[in-house]
C-alpha positions, 0 to 999 in steps of 0.5 A, a space after each residue: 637767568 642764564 641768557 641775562 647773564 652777560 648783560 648783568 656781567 656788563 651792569 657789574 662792570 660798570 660799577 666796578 668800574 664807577 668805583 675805580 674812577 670815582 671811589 678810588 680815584 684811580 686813573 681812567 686808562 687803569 680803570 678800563 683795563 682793570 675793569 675789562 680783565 674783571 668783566 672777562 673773568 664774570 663773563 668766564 672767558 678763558 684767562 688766556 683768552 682774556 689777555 689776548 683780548 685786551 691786547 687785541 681791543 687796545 690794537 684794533 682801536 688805536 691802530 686807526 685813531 690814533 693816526 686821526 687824533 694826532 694830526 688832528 691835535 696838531 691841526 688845531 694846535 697850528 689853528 689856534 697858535 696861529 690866531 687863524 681860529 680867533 680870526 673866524 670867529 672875530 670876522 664873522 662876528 664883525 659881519 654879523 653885527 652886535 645884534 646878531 652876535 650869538 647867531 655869529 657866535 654859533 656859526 664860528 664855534 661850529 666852523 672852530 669845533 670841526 678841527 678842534 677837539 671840544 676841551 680845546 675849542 672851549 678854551 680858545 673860545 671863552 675869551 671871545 665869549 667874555 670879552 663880547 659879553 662884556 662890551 655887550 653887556 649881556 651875559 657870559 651864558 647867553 653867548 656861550 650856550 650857542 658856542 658850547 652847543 657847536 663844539 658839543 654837535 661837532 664832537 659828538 657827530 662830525 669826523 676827524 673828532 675821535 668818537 665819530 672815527 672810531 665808530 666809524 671803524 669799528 663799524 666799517 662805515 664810511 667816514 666820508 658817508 659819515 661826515 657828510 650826513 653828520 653835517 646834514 643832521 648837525 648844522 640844522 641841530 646846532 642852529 636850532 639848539 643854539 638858538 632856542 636853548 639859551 632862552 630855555 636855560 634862562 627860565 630853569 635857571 635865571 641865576 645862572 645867567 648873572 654869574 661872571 666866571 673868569 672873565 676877568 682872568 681870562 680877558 687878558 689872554 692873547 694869541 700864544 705866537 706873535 706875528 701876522 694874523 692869517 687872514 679869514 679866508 686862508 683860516 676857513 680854508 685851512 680849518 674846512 681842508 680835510 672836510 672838503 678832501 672827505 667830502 669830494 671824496 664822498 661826492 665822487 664815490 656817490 656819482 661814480 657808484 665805485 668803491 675806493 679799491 676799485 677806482 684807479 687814476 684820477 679817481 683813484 687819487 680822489 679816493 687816496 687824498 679823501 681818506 681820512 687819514 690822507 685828508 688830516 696829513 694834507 691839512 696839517 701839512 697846509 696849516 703849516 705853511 698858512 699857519 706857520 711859514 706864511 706868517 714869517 714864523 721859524 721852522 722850529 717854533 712851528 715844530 714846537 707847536 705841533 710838540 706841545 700838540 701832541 702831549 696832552 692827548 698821549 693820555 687821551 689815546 690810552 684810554 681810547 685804547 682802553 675803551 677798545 678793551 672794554 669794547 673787545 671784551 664785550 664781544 668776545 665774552 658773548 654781551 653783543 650775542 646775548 643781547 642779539 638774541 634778546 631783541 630777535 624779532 624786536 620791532 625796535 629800531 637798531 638805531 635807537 637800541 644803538 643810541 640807548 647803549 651808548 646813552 647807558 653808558 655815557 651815564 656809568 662812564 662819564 667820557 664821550 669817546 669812552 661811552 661811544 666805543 664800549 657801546 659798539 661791543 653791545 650793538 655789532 652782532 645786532 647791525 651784523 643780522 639786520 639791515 641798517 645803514 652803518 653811517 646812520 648807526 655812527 650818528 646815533 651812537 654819537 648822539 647817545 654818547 652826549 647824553 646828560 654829561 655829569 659829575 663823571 664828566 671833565 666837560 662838566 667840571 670845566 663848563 661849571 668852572 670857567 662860567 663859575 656856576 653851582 653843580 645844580 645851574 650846571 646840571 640846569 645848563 650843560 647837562 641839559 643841553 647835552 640832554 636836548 642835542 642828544 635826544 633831537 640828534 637822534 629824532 634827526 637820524 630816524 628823519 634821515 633814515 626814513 629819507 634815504 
């Protein structure tokens, strides 16, 4: 009973913290803060040693991705006050023709949902969906599954979205390894989901697919700022920016074989501006100009938008930091050893034991980034006795961390609001859906780790 103890502490405060955020309904950060002190205490680790941990899991956690969600909401911020992203999709859409408009609708959203957090892919995206359905005369749900299954992919796969960076981290895997194999494995996930899904949805659940929403409330909305629409190539170029600088980053260091503080020159800056970090800045300091300045826009509106960026991820970055907690008080309180000892020898896969946790407690949590980060703290001490490509661990603890999204999930609730679905068509569309991304996504690593 003593070896299970820790797992059973961390099955405790779970519900504890279940309870706090759907039972009491107290705020998610609180909760995870609470929850973490209490799981500390279960685990009977010192109460000195509890605070420093908490303080240690919140610094740890933000000190790197607070950076990246930050340029990253104003990126896509500038994108969609912009117009540059409605452009994307409205161009490619165009190019694709009406027969072919969920194929261009799959592309855009992916191509959208590498620089836009999902809640706010989704929301720029569902007036395009609507509107085209409407001219179409098809419905809402057969062009928004494609669109939900793109940002869904790009969410829980791709840097500079916040799980994949902030495994990433803790990990210490490469991002730029990260992104480009979370490109190889997400690209052919999203076409062949995107594709296939709707048709799947529509035999489980064909009156979902006669429901109307919002469309008629938000047919209406327009591009937030006036102006000079972008044109398609400067919005592709100023959405993929900080990809290409990660990804010429990664190209040179797999040529090269020479790890970023050993190159110097021009080498050296290559590593320098395809850092994460450099790479977002660059981007957002291009968009202000494609985005902003090139469109006759006044500095201060611009530096409005990036304001009104800013704001509604503050909470967001709390309860990232609070899923560091969690995470810390994990590790510290020996959950990751106990569970290191009871697979040694296992034949299992560290991959998929990675991708069970973080599936475990997407289920208990609800929150992607949440889910992803807390599941670190289970599986390090595992990664740091077996042999196991770090960047290939980030992608299958993404994939687990989409799984089954539900009733404690705010993606849940939005998806069954703004396409005016009954809790059981959205379990039958949108929990189903992440289900099948996350599952195939990990089929996707196992393939890939037996390639490379």
């Amino acid at each position: 009973m003593e070896a299970f103890w820790p797992l059973l502490s961390v099955l405790i405060g779970v519900i504890i913290l279940l309870i706090l955020i759907m039972g009491v309904k107290l705020n998610t950060f609180i909760a995870l803060i609470i929850t973490s002190m209490i799981t500390g205490l279960i685990l009977g680790m010192p109460l000195d040693k509890i605070v420093d941990t908490v303080e240690k899991g919140m610094g740890d956690t933000l000190g790197h991705i607070a950076l990246i969600l930050g340029l990253g909401s104003m990126l896509g911020k500038l994108l969609s006050d912009g117009g540059g992203a409605t452009v994307i999709a409205e161009k490619l859409i165009a190019k694709f023709g009406e027969k072919y408009v969920t194929w261009a609708m799959l592309i855009a959203s992916f191509i959208i949902g590498i620089s836009l957090f999902l809640e706010v892919a989704f929301v720029l995206l569902i007036p395009l969906v609507f509107t085209l359905a409407k001219k179409l005369n098809i419905s809402n749900l057969k062009v928004g599954l494609p669109m939900a299954t793109s940002i869904a992919v790009t969410h829980g796969f791709l840097p500079p979205h916040p799980g994949p960076v902030a495994i990433s981290q803790a990990v210490n895997a490469n991002i730029g390894h990260v992104l480009m194999y979370g490109i190889i494995i997400g690209l052919p996930l999203a076409i062949i989901v995107g594709s296939l899904f709707p048709k799947v949805a529509y035999r489980v659940a064909p009156s979902a697919f006669a429901k109307t929403g919002k469309q008629e409330s938000l047919e209406a909305e327009g591009p937030l700022n006036e102006g000079t629409a972008p044109s398609f190539g400067m919005s592709l170029l100023t959405a993929l920016c900080p990809v290409i600088l990660m990804l010429l980053s990664t190209v040179v260091q797999l040529v090269t074989g020479n790890n970023e503080g050993e190159a110097r020159g021009l080498e050296g800056f290559i590593y320098f501006i395809g850092s994460s970090t450099t790479a977002m800045l660059i981007a957002v300091l291009f968009a202000i100009y494609t985005m902003g300045i090139r469109r006759k826009q006044k500095m201060t509106d611009i530096m409005d938008t990036i304001t009104h960026a800013i704001t509604p991820i503050a909470m967001l970055l709390l309860i990232n930091g609070g899923g560091g907690t969690f995470k810390q008080v994990l590790i510290d309180g020996g959950v990751g050893d106990a569970i290191a000892d009871i697979f040694q020898g296992t034949e299992m896969s560290p991959l998929i034991l990675a991708w069970l946790a973080a599936a475990m407690l997407r289920l208990a949590i609800g929150a992607t980034t949440v889910a992803a980060i807390s599941s670190v703290g289970i599986v390090l001490p595992l990664l740091q006795t077996m042999d196991v490509n770090l960047s290939l661990v980030v992608l299958a603890i993404g994939a687990g961390s989409v799984f089954c999204s539900h009733v404690n999930d705010p993606g849940f609730w939005m998806f069954k609001e703004y396409f005016g679905l009954t809790i059981k068509e959205t379990f039958l569309t949108w929990s189903l859906l992440e289900s099948v991304i996350s599952v195939l996504g990990l089929g996707l690593v196992l393939i890939l780790n037996m390639v490379i």
